[in-house]
C-alpha positions in Angstrom: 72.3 57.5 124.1 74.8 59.9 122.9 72.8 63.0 124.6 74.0 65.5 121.8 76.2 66.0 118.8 79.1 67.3 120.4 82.6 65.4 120.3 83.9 63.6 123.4 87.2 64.8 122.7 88.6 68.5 122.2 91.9 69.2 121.7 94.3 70.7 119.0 94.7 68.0 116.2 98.4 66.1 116.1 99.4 66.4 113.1 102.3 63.7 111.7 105.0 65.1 109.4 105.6 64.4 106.0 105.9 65.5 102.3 103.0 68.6 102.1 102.0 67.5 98.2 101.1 63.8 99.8 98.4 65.8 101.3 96.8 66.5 98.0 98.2 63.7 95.5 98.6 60.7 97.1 101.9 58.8 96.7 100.0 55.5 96.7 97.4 53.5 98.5 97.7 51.7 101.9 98.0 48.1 101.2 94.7 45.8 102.0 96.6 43.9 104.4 97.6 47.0 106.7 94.1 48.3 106.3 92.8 44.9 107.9 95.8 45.1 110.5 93.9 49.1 111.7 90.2 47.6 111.5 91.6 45.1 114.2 92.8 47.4 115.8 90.3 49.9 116.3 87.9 46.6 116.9 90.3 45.8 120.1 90.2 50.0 121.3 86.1 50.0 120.9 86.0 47.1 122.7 87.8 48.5 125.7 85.5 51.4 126.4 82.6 53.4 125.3 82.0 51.7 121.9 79.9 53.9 119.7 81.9 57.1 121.0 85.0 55.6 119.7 83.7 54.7 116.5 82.2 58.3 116.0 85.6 59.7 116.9 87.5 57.3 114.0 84.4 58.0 111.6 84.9 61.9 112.0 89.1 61.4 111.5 89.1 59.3 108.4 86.2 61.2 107.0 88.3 63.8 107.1 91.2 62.2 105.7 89.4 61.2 103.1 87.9 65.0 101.9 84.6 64.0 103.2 82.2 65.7 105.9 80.4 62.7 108.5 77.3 63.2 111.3 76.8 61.3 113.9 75.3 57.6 112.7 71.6 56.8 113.8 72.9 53.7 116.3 76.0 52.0 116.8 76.1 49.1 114.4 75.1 52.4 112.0 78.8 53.9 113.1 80.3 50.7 112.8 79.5 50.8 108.5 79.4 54.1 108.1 83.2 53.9 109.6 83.9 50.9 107.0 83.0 52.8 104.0 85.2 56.2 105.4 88.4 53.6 106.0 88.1 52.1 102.5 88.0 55.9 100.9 90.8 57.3 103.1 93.2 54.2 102.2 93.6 56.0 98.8 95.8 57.8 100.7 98.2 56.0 102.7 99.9 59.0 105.0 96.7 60.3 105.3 95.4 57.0 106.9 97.8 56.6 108.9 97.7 60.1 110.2 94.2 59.7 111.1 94.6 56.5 112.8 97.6 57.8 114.7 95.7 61.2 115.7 92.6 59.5 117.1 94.7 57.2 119.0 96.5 60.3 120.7 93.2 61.8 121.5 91.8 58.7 122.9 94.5 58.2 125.1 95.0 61.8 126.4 90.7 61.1 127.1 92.1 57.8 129.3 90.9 55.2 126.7 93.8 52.6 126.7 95.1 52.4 122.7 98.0 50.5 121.6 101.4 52.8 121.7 103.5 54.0 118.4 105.6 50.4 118.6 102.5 48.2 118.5 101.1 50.5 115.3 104.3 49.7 113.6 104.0 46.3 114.2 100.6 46.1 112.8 101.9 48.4 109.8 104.7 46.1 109.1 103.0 43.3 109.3 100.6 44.3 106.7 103.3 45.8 104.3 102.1 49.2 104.5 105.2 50.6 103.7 105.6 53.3 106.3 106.8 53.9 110.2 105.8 56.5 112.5 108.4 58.1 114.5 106.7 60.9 116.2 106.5 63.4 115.0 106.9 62.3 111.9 106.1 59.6 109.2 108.6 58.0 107.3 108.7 55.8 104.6 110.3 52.3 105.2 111.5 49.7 102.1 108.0 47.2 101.5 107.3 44.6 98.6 105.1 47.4 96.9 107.9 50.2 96.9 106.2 53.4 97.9 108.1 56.9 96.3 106.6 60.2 96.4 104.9 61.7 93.3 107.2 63.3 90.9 107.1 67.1 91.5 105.2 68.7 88.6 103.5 72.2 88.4 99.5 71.9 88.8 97.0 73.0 86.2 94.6 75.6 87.1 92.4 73.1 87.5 94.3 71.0 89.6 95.3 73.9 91.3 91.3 75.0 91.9 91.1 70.9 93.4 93.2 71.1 96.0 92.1 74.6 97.6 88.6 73.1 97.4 89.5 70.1 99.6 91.8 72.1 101.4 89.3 74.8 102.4 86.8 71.9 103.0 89.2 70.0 105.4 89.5 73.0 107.5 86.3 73.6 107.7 85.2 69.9 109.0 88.3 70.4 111.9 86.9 73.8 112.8 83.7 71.6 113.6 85.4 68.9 115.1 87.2 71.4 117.6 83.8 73.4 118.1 85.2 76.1 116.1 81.7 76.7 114.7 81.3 80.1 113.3 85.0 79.8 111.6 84.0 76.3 110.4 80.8 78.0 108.3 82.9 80.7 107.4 85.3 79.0 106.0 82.6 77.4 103.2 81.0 80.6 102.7 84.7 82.0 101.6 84.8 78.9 99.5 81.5 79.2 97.9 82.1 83.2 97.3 85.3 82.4 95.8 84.1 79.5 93.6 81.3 81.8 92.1 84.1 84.1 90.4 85.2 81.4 88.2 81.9 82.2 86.3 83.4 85.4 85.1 83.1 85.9 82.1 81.4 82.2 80.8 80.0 81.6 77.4 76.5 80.1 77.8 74.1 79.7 75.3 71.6 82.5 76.4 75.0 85.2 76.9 77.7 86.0 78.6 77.9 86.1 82.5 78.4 89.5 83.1 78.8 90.1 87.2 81.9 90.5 89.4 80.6 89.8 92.6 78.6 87.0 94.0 75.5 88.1 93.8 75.3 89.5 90.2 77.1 86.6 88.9 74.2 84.2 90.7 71.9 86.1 89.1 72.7 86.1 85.8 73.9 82.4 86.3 69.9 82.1 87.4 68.7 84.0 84.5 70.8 82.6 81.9 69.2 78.9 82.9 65.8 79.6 84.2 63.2 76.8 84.1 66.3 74.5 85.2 67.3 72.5 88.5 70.6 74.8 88.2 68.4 78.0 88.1 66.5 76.3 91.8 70.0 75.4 93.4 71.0 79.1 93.0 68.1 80.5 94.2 68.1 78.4 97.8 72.3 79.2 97.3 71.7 82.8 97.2 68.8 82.3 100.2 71.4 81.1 102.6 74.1 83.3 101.4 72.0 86.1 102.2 70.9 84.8 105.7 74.4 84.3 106.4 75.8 87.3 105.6 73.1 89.7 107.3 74.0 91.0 110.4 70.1 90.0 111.5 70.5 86.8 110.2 73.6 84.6 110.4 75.8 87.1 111.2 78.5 85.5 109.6 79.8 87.7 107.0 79.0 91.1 108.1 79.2 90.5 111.6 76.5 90.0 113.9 74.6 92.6 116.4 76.3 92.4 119.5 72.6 92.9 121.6 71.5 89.1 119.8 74.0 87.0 122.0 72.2 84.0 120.5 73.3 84.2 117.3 75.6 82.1 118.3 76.2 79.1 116.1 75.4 75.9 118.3 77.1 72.2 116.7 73.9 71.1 114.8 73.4 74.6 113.2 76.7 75.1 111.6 76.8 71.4 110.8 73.8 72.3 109.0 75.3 75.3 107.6 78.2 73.7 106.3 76.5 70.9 105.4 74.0 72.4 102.9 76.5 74.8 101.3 79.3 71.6 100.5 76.5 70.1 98.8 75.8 73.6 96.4 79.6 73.4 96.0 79.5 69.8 94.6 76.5 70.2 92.7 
C-alpha cells in the first residue's frame, strides 16, 4: 500500500543543460533502440528496491517530459503500463527523455536506491544510437548513424508562440505538484486559464461579437453566445471553479485567503484535483 499520494522523493529538480528551443521543438526523436536500452534499465532499478514507488517516480518524470499531467496508478502492474505509454510519448523528444531519465536517477540515488552512474547511461545511450552524452551538467550531442542537429532557428507564429507558453505554464505547474508546491502549482493553471480566456477578445461568432475584457464577462458572453451547447456547460462548471478559487472564502487562491481558516490549505489530492480539472477546460 502506498498510504497516500505524496512523492517519496522531495528535492529541487536537476535540470541537464542544453539548447532552450529543444525544450519546445524537438530536434528529433530518441531512437527505439536507446528507448529499449532505459526500459532495461529502469526494469534493473525497480527491481532493486521499492518497485511501484520507483515506477510512480519515472511515471511522474516522463509525464512531465512529455507535456502531460499523471496520478498515482491503481496497483503496480497499473504503474508499470501507465509508465510504458508516458516513455513512448516523451521519446518525441530526445533531450527531454533523457533529462527525465537522468533526473529521476539523481533523486533516487540521493533517496539511497542504487541506480546505474552517468558512465553506465552512456553506455546504454551509445549502444542504442541515441545520439547524445551526458556530461553533467550538461547534454551534448555526439556523431550517431541518424545525425541529430538542432532545429533551424525561425521566429514563431502567434500561434506557435500561444503553444509553447501553454506547455510551458502547464510543466510548471505539474513540478510545483511534484515538489509539494501546491497552492503555486493551482495558481499557476488559474493564470493560464485567465490568460487563455482573453484570446476571445473580440471573436466573430455567429450570434455576435464577444464583447468582455475580463474573464468573467468574456465567459459569459462566450456562454450566451452558444447556449443549449456542451461549450455553453464547460463554461458554466469553468466559471464555478474559477469563482471558488478566487474567493477569499473559498479557494483562496486568487484573492488570497482569510488568514483565521488555516485549513484552506491546499493538501496533494485537492490541488491535484484543482489542476487537474482546470487542464482539462483548457484542452477542451
Amino acid at each position: 500500500m502506498r498510504g497516500c499520494c505524496v512523492r517519496t522523493l522531495k528535492g529541487q529538480t536537476r535540470m541537464l543543460n542544453f539548447p532552450a528551443n529543444w525544450r519546445f521543438e524537438s530536434p528529433g526523436s530518441l531512437s527505439d533502440e536507446a528507448v529499449k536500452e532505459i526500459e532495461e534499465l529502469i526494469r534493473r532499478i525497480t527491481a532493486a528496491g521499492n518497485g511501484w514507488n520507483i515506477l510512480e517516480e519515472f511515471k511522474s518524470s516522463f509525464a512531465s517530459a512529455a507535456g502531460r499531467s499523471s496520478s498515482w496508478s491503481s496497483s503496480e502492474s497499473w504503474a508499470q503500463s501507465d509508465l510504458q505509454v508516458y516513455v513512448q510519448d516523451a521519446a518525441k523528444n530526445a533531450p527531454l527523455f533523457i533529462q527525465a531519465f537522468y533526473d529521476t536517477c539523481e533523486q533516487l540515488k540521493a533517496a539511497g536506491t542504487p541506480v546505474p552512474d552517468v558512465a553506465f547511461i552512456n553506455r546504454a545511450l551509445a549502444k542504442g544510437n541515441a545520439g547524445y552524452e551526458i556530461q553533467p551538467p550538461n547534454l551534448i550531442v555526439v556523431p550517431n548513424d541518424r545525425g541529430v542537429a538542432e532545429p533551424a532557428q525561425q521566429s514563431l507564429s502567434l500561434d506557435q508562440q500561444a503553444q509553447n507558453m501553454i506547455r510551458a505554464s502547464l510543466t510548471t505547474s505539474e513540478q510545483f505538484l511534484q515538489q509539494g508546491k501546491n497552492r503555486p502549482a493551482v495558481q499557476e493553471v488559474l493564470w493560464l486559464l485567465e490568460t487563455l480566456s482573453t484570446a476571445f477578445q473580440g471573436v466573430e461568432t455567429p450570434s455576435g461579437t464577444i464583447q468582455g475584457k475580463y474573464f468573467n464577462k468574456i465567459i459569459a458572453d462566450l456562454r450566451a453566445k452558444h447556449a443549449g451547447r456542451t461549450l455553453a456547460l464547460v463554461l458554466e462548471w469553468c466559471t464555478s471553479l474559477h469563482g471558488y478559487l478566487s474567493s477569499p472564502s473559498g479557494g483562496g487562491i486568487r484573492h488570497g485567503a482569510d488568514i483565521l481558516r488555516p485549513e484552506l490549505n491546499l493538501q496533494d489530492h485537492e490541488a491535484r484535483l484543482f489542476c487537474n480539472l482546470i487542464r482539462s477546460y483548457i484542452f477542451f
